[in-house]
One Martini backbone bead per residue (centre of mass of N, CA, C, O) as a GRO file, in nm:
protein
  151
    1UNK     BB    1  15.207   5.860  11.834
    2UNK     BB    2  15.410   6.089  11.794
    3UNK     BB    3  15.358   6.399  11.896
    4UNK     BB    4  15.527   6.500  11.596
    5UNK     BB    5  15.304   6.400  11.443
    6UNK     BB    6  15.060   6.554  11.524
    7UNK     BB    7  14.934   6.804  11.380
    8UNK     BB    8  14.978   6.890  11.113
    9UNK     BB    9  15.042   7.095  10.851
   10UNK     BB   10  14.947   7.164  10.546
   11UNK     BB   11  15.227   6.976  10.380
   12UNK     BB   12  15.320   6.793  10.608
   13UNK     BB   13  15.549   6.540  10.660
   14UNK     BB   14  15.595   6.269  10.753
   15UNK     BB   15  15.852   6.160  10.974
   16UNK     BB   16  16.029   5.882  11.053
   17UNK     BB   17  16.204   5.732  11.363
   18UNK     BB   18  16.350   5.629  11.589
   19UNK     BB   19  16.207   5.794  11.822
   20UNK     BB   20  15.903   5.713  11.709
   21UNK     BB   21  15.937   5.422  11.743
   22UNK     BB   22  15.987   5.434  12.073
   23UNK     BB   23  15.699   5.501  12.124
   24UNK     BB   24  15.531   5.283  11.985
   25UNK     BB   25  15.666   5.058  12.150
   26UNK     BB   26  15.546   5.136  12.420
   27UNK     BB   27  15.255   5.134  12.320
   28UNK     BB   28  15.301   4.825  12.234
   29UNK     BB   29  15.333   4.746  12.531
   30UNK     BB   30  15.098   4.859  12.683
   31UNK     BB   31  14.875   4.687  12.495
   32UNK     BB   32  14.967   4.438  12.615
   33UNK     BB   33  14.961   4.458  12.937
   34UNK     BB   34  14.618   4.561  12.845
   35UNK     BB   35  14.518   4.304  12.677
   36UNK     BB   36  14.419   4.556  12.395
   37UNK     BB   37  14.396   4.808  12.449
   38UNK     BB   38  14.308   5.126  12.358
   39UNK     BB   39  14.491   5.382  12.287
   40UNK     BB   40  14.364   5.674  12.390
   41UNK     BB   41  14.026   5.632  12.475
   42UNK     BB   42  14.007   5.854  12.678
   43UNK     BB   43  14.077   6.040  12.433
   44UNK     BB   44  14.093   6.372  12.272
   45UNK     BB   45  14.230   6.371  11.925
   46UNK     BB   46  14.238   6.666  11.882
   47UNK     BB   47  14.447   6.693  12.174
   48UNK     BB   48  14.641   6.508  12.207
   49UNK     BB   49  14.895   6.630  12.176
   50UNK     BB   50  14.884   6.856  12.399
   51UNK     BB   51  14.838   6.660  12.620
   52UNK     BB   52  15.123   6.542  12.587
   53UNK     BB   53  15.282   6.825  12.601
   54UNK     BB   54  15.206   6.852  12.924
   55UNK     BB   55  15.253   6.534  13.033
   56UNK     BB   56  15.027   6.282  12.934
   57UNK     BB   57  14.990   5.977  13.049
   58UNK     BB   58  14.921   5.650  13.042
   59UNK     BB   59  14.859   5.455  13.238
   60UNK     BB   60  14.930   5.157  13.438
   61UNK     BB   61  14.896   4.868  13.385
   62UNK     BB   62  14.789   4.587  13.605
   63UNK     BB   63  15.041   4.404  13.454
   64UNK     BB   64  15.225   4.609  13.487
   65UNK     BB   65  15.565   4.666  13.624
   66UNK     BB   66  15.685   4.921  13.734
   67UNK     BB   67  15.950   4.935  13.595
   68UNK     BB   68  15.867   4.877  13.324
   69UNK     BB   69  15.734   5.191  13.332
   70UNK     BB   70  15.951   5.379  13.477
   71UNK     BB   71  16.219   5.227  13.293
   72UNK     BB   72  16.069   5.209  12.990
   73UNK     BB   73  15.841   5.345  12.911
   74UNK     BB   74  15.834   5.662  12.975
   75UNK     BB   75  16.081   5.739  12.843
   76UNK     BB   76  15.982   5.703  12.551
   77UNK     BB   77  15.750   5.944  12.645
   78UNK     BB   78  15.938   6.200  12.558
   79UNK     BB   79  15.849   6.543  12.459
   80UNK     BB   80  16.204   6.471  12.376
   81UNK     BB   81  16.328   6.314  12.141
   82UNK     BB   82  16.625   6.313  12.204
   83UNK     BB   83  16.556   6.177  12.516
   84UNK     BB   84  16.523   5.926  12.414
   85UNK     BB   85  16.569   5.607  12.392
   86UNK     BB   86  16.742   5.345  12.232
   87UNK     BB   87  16.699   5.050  12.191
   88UNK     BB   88  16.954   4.946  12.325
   89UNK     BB   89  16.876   5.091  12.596
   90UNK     BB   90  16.633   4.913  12.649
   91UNK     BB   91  16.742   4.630  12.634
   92UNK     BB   92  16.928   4.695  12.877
   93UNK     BB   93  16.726   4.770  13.086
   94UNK     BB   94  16.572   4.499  13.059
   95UNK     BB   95  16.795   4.336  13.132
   96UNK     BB   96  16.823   4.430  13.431
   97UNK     BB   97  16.568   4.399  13.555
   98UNK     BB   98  16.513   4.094  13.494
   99UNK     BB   99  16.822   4.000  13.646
  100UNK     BB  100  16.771   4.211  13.910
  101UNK     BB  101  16.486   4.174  14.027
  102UNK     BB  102  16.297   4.420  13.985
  103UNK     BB  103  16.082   4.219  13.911
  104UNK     BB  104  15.893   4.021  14.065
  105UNK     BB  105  15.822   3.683  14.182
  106UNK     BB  106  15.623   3.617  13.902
  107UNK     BB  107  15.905   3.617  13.774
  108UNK     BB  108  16.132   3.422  13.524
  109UNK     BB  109  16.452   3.512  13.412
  110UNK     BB  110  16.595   3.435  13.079
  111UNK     BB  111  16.896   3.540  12.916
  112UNK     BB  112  17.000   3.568  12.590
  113UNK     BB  113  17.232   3.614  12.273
  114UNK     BB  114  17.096   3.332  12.075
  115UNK     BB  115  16.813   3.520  11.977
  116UNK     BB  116  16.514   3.704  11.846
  117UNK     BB  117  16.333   3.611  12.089
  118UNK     BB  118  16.002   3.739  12.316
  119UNK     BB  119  15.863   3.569  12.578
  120UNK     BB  120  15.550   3.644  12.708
  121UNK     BB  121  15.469   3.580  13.055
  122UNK     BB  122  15.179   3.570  13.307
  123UNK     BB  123  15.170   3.463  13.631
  124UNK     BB  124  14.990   3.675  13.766
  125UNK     BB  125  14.756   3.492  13.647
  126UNK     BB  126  14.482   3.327  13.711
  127UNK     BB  127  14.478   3.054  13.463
  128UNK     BB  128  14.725   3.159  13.319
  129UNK     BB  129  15.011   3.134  13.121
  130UNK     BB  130  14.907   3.443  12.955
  131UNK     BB  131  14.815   3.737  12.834
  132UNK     BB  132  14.706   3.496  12.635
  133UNK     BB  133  14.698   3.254  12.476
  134UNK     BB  134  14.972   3.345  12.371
  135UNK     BB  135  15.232   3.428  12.302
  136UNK     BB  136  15.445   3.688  12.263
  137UNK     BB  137  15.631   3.864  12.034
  138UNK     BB  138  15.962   3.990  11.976
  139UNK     BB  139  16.229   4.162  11.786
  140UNK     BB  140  16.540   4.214  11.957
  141UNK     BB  141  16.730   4.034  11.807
  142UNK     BB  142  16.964   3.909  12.034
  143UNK     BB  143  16.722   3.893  12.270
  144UNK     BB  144  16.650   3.603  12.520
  145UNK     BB  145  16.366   3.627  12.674
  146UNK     BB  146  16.271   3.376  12.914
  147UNK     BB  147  15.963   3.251  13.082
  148UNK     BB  148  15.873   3.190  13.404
  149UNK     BB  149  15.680   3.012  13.681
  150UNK     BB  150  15.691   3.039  13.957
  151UNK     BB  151  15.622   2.830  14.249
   0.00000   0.00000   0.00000
């Protein structure tokens, strides 16, 4: 949950928008890379607000490579909603990264849009085809990146 939904005052309404999805997303990236680690599991959620505001961000799963913690993942946890990236911004940030080879030499991408979904596939697992037993799937509209292990 992003910041400014953290810690209410009595009679506050959360309200969520692009901005708290964007968090979310990020939020829920980091748990697929890191296997479905709890986030934020080794921290006091009575202080997570402040120590959000303070500018602790999770660390980098062992599974994600840097470009996508880096130019993915962090900017959405960025701790002034205004200035987080919008989907389209992110799909295209994946995008770029995916095609112009910033992602390690343990992934092949193949982007196209004319599909919904997109497998992710982690190949530098050994004897794992997956992340998990399954690929797992996300909705990005018109966005379908293919991944296969490179040989």
């Amino acid at each position: 949950m992003a910041p400014e939904q953290l810690n209410l005052a009595p009679g506050e309404v959360r309200t969520y928008d692009k901005t708290t999805d964007i968090w979310s997303y990020a939020v829920t990236l980091w748990e697929i890379f890191s296997k479905g680690a709890d986030p934020y599991s080794d921290q006091d959620k009575t202080t997570l607000k402040t120590l959000l505001e303070s500018g602790y961000r999770m660390p980098r799963p062992v599974e994600c490579e840097e470009p996508m913690y880096d130019e993915v993942m962090e900017p959405c946890w960025n701790t002034h909603a205004a200035v987080r990236p919008s989907f389209a911004d992110v799909i295209e940030k994946i995008e770029i990264l995916f095609i112009g080879g910033a992602v390690g030499d343990d992934y092949d991408y193949d982007v196209t849009s004319d599909s919904h979904y997109v497998g992710l596939v982690n190949a530098s697992t050994p004897g794992k085809e997956s992340m998990v037993d399954n690929p797992m799937y996300t909705d990005l509209s018109d966005v379908n990146i293919n991944v296969n292990q490179n040989p």
